[in-house]
C-alpha positions, -999 to 999 in steps of 0.1 A, spaced: 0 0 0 26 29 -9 20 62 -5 33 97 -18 62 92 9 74 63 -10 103 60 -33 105 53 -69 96 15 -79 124 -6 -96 119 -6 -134 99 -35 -138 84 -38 -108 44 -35 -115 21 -1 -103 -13 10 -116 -31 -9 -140 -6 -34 -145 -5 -42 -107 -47 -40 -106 -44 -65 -129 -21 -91 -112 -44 -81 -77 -73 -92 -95 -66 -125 -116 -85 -149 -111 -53 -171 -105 -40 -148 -81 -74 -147 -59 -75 -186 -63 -44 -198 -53 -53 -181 -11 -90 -199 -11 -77 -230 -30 -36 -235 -29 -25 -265 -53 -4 -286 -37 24 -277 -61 24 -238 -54 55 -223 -42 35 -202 -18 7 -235 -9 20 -235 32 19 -203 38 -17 -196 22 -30 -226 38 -20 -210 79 -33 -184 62 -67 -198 57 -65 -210 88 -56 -180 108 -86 -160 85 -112 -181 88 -112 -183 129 -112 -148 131 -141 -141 104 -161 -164 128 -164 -136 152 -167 -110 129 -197 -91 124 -209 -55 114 -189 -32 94 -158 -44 81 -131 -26 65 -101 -46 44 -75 -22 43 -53 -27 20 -77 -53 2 -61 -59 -33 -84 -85 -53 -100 -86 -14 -96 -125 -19 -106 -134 15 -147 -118 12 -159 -149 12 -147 -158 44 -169 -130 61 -202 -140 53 -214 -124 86 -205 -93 85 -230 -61 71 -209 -42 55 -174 -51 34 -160 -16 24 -123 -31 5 -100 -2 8 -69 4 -16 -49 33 -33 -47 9 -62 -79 7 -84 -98 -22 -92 -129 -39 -97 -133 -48 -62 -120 -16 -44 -152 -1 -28 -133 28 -11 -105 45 -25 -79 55 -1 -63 90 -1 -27 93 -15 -12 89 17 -29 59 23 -60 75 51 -88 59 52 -118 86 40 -139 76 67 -145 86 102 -138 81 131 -152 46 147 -168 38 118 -161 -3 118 -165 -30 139 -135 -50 124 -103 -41 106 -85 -69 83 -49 -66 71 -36 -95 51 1 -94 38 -2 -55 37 23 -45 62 54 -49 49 45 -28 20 33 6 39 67 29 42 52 42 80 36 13 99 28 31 126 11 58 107 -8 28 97 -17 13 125 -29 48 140 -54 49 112 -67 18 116 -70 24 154 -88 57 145 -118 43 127 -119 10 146 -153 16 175 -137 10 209 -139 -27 215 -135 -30 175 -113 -59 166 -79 -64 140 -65 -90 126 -27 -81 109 -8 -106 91 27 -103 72 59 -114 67 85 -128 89 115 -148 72 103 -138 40 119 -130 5 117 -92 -13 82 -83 -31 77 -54 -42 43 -43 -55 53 -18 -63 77 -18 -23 85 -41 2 99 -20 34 99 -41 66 100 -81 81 91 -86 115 90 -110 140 58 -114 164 71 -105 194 79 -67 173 49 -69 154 28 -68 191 49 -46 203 42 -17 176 5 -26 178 4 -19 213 26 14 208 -1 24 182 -26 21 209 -38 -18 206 -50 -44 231 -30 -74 218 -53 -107 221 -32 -134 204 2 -128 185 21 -161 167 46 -170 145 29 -186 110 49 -214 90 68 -221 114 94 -251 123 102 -275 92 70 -260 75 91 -228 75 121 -245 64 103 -260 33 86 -225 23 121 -216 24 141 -239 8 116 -234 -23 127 -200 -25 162 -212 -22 155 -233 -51 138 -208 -72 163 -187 -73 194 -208 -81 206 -187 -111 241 -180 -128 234 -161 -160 270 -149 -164 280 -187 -168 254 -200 -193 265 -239 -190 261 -232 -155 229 -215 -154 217 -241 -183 221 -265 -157 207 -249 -126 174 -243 -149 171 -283 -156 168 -285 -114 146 -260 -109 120 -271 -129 128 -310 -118 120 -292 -83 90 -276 -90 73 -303 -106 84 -333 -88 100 -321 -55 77 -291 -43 46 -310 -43 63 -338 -24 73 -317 1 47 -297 6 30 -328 14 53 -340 38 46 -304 54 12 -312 61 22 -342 88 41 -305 105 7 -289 109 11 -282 147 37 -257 136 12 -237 114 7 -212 144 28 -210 174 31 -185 202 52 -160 196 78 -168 225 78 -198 210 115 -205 206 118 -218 167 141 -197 147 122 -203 116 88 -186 108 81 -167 75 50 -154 86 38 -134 115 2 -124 131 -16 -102 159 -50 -104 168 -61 -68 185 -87 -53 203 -94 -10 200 -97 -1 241 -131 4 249 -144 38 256 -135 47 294 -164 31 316 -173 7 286 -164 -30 292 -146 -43 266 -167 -73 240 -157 -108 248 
């Protein structure tokens, strides 16, 4: 979600109407609801799913998806009254453009709930972000914040920060945040295998063709025979798809907070 603060993007590196496009693909919105088994991404948007669907089980009234993309988790919210999907980049499922500088044109508690999937990393002033989504949030409102922990470069059109769970609560609760539940996502030797994908995926050597020749033969032997496998073999890990975030694995390449707004003073607090 950049704003006018932000720098330049690489040449290359999509923005406007190219990047509305890849946000909206059918492909792209398909592969978080329904990950092959031989995606590169498949662990990570399956805790995803996970982490998603138990929080849109509470969620009800007015929901704002801040920094929504294609918004492919909608379905997932069936309860709610309202879905306002919130961007600065256009598309066909954007029902509330953001300002320039990323503000939300709304006011002040106007939402019950708050989502923020994979849109953290990308916004040049978290903090500035998390204020704003504290600000239209009613008291006793609820978040949910996911990103990236051990996690490789993105831009679309930036990718600014990495964090670890224990950081991520901690600038939630500087930003003014009741922190509920924070964890580490992918985690253990499900982290390890998102990883070594990557790893994999980018063996390259284009200044020594023979070389690079080579390295091409074994990524694509990887990604058809070997990524599948092991993703498979990463579903008997699935009791490291969410952990606590002092727990003491390394390896995690994804990152969540679950937050409450603070009621008004002399208003309890929702369950």
């Amino acid at each position: 979600m950049p704003t006018t603060e932000s720098p330049k993007p690489d040449a290359g590196v999509p923005t406007g109407l190219a990047l509305s496009a890849i946000l909206n693909a059918d492909g792209y919105l398909d592969r978080r609801l329904n990950p092959p088994l031989s995606d590169l991404d498949h662990l990570i948007f399956e805790d995803l799913l996970r982490v998603i669907r138990r929080f849109a089980g509470n969620a009800r009234g007015r929901l704002l998806d801040y920094g929504s993309g294609g918004s492919p988790y909608r379905e997932l919210f069936p309860d709610v009254t309202c879905y306002e999907a919130a961007d600065i980049t256009p598309g066909p499922r954007v029902t509330l453009p953001l300002a320039a500088d990323g503000s939300v044109p709304a006011g002040d508690a106007t939402f019950d709930v708050v989502l923020s999937t994979q849109v953290l990393e990308h916004v040049p002033d978290p903090h500035r972000y998390l204020c704003e989504a504290l600000r239209v949030l009613r008291p006793g409102g609820t978040m949910l914040v996911t990103t990236h922990g051990l996690y490789i470069e993105h831009g679309c059109p930036f990718d600014f920060h990495r964090w670890t769970a224990v950081g991520l609560a901690a600038a939630a609760t500087r930003a003014g945040f009741e922190v509920t539940r924070a964890s580490k996502l992918v985690a253990g030797p499900r982290g390890s295998i998102h990883l070594l994908h990557y790893i994999v995926a980018e063996l390259q050597q284009p200044d020594r063709p023979w070389v690079h020749r080579t390295l091409a033969v074994i990524r694509n032997l990887y990604r058809l025979l070997a990524q599948p496998l092991l993703n498979w073999i990463g579903g008997a890990f699935r009791n490291m798809s969410e952990v606590p975030a002092e727990h003491r694995t390394p390896v995690f390449t994804g990152v969540m907070v679950e937050l409450r707004k603070p009621a008004a003073p002399g208003v309890a607090s929702s369950p």
